[in-house]
N, C-alpha and C positions, 0 to 999 in steps of 0.2 A: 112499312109505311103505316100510319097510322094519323087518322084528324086530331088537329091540338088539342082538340078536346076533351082529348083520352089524358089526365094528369097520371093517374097512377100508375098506365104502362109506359109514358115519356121518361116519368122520374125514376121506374125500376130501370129502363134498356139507357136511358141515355144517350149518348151519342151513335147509340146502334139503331138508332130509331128514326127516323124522316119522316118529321111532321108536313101536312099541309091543312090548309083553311076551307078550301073547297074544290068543287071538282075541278074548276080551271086550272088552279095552283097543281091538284093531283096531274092531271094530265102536262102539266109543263116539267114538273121532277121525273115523269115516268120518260118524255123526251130528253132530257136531261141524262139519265142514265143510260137507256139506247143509246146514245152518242157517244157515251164514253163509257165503255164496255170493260177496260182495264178501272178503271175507279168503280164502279160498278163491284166486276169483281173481288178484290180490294176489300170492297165493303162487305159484301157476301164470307169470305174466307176471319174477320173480325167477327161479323155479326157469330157465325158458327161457332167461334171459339168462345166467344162470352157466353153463350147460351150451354154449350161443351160443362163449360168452367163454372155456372152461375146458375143455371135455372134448369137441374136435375130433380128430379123425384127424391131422391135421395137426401139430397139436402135439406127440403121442407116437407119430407113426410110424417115427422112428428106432431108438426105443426099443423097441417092437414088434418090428421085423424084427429088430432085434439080439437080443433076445429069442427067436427062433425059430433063428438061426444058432445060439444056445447049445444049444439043443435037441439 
């Protein structure tokens, strides 16, 4: 979860992401998922593998250090 206002980690996770607008909102997706625990999990077992598959070290270590040499 993360506030809409976060563009660049909405537009990397995607649909692995749930936004909210404020704390109301936050506390209503968190009851939301407490209630459905199978969807919930579901979502936990996707969000895992995209992050698995997608956002290792490995894959943007070059870019990283390159990144810091520019520094």
């Amino acid at each position: 979860m993360c506030t809409a206002s976060l563009e660049p980690v909405i537009k990397t996770l995607k649909e692995h992401c749930t936004t909210f607008e404020d704390h109301r909102d936050m506390v209503s997706k968190l009851a939301y998922f407490r209630d459905n625990l199978d969807e919930l999990y579901d979502k936990r077992l996707r969000i895992f593998n995209y992050v698995r598959s997608n956002l290792i070290w490995e894959t943007y270590e070059k870019n990283i250090n390159r990144a810091y040499q520019l520094c």
